[in-house]
C-alpha positions in Angstrom: -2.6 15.6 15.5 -0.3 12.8 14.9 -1.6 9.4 16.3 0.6 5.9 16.0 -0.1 2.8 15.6 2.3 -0.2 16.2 2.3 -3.3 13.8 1.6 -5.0 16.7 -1.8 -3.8 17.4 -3.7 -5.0 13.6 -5.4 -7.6 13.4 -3.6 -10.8 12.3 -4.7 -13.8 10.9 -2.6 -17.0 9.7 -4.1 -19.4 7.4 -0.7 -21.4 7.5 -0.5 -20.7 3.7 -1.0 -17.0 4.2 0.4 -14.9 7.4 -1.7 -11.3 7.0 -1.6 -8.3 9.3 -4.5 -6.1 8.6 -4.4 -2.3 9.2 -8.2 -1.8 8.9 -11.1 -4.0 9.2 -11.1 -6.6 6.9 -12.7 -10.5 6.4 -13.0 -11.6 10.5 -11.2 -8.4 12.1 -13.8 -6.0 12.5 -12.4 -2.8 14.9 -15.1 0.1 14.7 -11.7 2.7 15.6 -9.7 1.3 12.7 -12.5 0.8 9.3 -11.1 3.6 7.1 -8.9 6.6 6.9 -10.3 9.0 4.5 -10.3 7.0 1.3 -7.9 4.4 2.5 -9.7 1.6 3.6 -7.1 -1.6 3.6 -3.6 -2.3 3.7 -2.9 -5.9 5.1 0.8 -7.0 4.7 0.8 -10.5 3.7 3.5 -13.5 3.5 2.0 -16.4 1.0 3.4 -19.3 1.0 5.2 -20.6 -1.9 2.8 -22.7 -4.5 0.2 -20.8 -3.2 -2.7 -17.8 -3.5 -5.4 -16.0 -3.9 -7.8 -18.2 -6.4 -10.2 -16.5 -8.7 -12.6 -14.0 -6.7 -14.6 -10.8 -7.7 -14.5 -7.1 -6.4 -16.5 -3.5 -7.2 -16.5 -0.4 -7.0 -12.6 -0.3 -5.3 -9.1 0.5 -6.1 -6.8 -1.7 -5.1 -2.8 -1.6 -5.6 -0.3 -4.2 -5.3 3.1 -3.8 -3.9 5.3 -5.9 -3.6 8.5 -6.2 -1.0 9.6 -9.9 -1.7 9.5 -12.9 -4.0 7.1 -12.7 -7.2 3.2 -12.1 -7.2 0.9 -13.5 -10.4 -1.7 -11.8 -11.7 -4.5 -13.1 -14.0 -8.0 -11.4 -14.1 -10.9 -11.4 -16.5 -10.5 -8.2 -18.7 -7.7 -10.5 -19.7 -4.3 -9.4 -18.0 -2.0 -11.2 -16.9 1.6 -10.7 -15.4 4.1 -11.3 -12.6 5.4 -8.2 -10.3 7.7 -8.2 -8.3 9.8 -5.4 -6.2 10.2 -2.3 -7.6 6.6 -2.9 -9.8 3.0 -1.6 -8.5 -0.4 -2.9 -9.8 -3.6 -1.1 -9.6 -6.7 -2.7 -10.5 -9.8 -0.4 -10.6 -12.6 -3.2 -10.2 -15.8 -0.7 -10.7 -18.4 -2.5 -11.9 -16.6 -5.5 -11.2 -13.8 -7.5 -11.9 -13.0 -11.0 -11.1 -9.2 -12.0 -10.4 -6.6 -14.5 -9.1 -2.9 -13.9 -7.6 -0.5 -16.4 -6.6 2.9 -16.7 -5.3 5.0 -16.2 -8.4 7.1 -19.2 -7.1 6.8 -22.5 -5.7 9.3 -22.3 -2.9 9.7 -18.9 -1.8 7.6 -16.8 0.0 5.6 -13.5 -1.6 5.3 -10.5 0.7 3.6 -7.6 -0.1 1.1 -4.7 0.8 -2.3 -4.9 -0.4 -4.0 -1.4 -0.7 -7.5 -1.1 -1.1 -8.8 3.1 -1.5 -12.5 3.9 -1.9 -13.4 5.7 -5.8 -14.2 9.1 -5.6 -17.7 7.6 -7.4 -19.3 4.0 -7.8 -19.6 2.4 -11.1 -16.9 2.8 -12.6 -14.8 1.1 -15.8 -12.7 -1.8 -14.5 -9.4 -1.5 -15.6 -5.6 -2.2 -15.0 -2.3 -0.6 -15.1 1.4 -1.7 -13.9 4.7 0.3 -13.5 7.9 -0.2 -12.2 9.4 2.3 -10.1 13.5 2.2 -9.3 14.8 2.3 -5.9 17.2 5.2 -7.4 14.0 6.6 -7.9 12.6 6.2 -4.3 16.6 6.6 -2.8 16.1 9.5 -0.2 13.0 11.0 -1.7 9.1 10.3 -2.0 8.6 9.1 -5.5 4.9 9.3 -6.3 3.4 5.7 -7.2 -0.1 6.2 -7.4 -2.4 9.7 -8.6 -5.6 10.6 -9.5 -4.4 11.9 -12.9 -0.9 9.5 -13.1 1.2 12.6 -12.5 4.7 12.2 -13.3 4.5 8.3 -14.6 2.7 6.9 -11.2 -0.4 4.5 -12.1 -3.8 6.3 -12.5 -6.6 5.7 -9.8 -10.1 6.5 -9.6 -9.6 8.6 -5.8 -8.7 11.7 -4.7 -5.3 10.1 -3.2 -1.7 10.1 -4.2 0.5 7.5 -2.9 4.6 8.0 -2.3 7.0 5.4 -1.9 10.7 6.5 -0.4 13.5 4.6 1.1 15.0 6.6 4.2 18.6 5.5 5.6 21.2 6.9 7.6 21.3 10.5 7.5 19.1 10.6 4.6 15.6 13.3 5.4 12.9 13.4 3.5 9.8 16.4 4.0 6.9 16.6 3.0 4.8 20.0 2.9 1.0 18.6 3.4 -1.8 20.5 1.4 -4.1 22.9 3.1 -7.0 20.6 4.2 -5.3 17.3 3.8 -4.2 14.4 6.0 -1.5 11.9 5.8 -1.1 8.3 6.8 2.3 7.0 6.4 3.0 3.1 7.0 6.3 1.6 7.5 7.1 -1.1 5.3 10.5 -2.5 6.3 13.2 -1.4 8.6 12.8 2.0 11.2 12.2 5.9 10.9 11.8 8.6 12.6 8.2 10.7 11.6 7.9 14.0 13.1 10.4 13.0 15.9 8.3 9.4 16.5 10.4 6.0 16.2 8.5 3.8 14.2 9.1 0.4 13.1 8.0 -2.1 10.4 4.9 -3.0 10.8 3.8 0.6 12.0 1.8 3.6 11.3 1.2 7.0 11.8 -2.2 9.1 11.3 -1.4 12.8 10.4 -4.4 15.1 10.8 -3.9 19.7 10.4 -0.1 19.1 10.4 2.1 21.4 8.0 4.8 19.0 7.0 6.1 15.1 7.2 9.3 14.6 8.2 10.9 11.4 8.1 14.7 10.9 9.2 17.3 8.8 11.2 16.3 5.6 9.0 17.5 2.1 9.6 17.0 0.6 5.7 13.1 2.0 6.0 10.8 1.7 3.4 7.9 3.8 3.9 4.6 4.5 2.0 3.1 8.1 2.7 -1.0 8.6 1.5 -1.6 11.6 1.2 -5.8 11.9 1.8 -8.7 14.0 1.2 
């Protein structure tokens, strides 16, 4: 099964100093066809304004990962981190038994734009913790580099989930495969620019459910940046 969904179709909400599309239900979207896919629960794509953010808030029992495609996000939380990614650099914060944060736009003029990614722990209760890496875009150049793993397999940040997450930039003739687990599915979202997956033309903005499908495919990119999940 391979079902799509266009950018166009989330739920959207613009605050004036934040423009987010959500993917799933999240705050006042609620769509009973789009809550979850396996583990991955969010990804909203949101512009923040410059000056502006996310003030100090709590969260449990939830991975969540940062990643950022513009301008500078700032991080402060109350195990006591504190930083500034931008592109190229992923954050996962595992809030467990909870965790109380802030981020901001990283400067006062430009705008921030990134992915928030929320995945549901393989078990409640955790430790909360915090990790950060910065991943190349040689390393990401015509390939799926893996960002995220449940055991922080080759250098990707460690979550709690029985999930890895890829991150690959597809252009021209460049083709990228992906042989899919026995038993697993995929959900691959388009972050920038255009890409073919398993012969469909997707866009920024867009998605594509993979269910009892061998292999990913992704080719004839226009400057793409994709994110493949692959899910239990």
């Amino acid at each position: 099964m391979l079902e799509i969904r266009r950018g166009n179709e989330r739920g959207h909400a613009n605050h004036g100093w934040l423009d987010s599309y959500h993917s799933f239900s999240f705050a006042d979207y609620h769509d009973p066809e789009h809550v979850h896919f396996g583990a991955l629960r969010v990804i909203n794509e949101d512009r923040v304004a410059g000056g502006q953010g996310f003030g100090t808030h709590g969260h449990r029992d939830m991975e969540i990962v940062s990643y950022v495609l513009e301008g500078a996000l700032a991080h402060r939380d109350s195990m006591g981190n504190g930083s500034t990614i931008r592109p190229g650099d992923v954050q996962r914060m595992s809030a467990g038994t909870g965790v109380r944060h802030s981020e901001f736009n990283g400067s006062p003029t430009d705008t921030a734009h990134f992915l928030q990614i929320w995945i549901i722990p393989d078990a409640p209760g955790g430790a909360p913790g915090y990790e950060e890496k910065r991943f190349d875009d040689a390393e990401k150049r015509g390939r799926l580099r893996v960002i995220a793993s449940p055991h922080g397999r080759d250098g990707a940040v460690k979550i709690g989930a029985d999930t890895e997450i890829y991150a690959g930039l597809v252009d021209g003739d460049e083709r990228v495969e992906f042989d899919v687990p026995a038993g697993r599915r995929v959900y691959v979202h388009v972050a920038r620019g255009a890409v073919s997956v398993n012969g469909e033309a997707l866009e920024a903005g867009d998605a594509a459910k993979l269910v009892d499908v061998p292999k990913v495919t992704l080719e004839r990119g226009a400057a793409a940046e994709v994110l493949l999940f692959d899910l239990g």
